[in-house]
C-alpha positions in Angstrom: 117.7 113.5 102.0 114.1 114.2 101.1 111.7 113.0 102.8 107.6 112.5 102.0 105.3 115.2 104.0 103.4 111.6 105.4 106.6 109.7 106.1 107.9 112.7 107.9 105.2 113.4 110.1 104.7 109.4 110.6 108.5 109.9 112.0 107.4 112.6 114.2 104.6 111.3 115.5 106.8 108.0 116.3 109.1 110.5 117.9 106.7 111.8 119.9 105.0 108.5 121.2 108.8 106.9 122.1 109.4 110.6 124.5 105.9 110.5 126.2 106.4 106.8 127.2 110.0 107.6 128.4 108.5 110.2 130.4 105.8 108.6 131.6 108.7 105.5 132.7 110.7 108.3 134.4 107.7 109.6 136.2 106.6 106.3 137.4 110.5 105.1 138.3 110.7 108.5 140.5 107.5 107.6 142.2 108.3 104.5 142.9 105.8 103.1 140.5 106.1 99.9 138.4 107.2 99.9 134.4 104.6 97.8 133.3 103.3 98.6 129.9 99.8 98.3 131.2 100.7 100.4 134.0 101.1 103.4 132.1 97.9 103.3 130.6 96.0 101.5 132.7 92.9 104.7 132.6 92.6 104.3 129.1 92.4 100.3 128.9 89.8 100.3 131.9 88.0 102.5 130.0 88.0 100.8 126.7 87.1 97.4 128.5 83.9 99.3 130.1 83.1 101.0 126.4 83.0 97.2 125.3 81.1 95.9 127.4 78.7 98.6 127.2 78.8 98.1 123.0 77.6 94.3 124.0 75.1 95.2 126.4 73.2 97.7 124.0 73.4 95.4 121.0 71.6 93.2 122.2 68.6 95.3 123.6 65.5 95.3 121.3 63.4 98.5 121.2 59.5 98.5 120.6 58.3 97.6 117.3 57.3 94.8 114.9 58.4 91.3 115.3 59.0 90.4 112.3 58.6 86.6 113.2 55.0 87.2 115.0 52.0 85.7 113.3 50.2 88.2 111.2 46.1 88.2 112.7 43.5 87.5 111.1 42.4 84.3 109.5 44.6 81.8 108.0 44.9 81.1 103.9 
């Protein structure tokens, strides 16, 4: 059986992915940690809720500049 070079290392990077959780579930077990899904990576989703935040808290900061919707001065056509 043949496969594509991108199906094949799709497979293995699957492969991979399914033995790193299974280690990380033994680990925990022999700990006596919890199998949550959110347990194992719990790092990496309280750091990607902080980046977020931090992504909404710079969008909406204006830095010096023109506003556009001030009134231009001088006198009035």
């Amino acid at each position: 059986m043949h496969l594509h070079p991108n199906d094949y290392l799709w497979m293995a990077e699957q492969d991979r992915d399914r033995a790193m959780a299974q280690r990380a579930l033994e680990r925990a077990a022999r700990s006596g940690g919890n199998d949550q899904p959110g347990a194992i990576r719990g790092g990496l989703t309280s750091l990607a809720a902080i980046l977020r935040r931090a992504a909404a808290a710079t969008s909406q900061i204006r830095l010096g500049g023109s506003n556009p919707t001030a009134p231009l001065g001088g006198p009035a056509a």
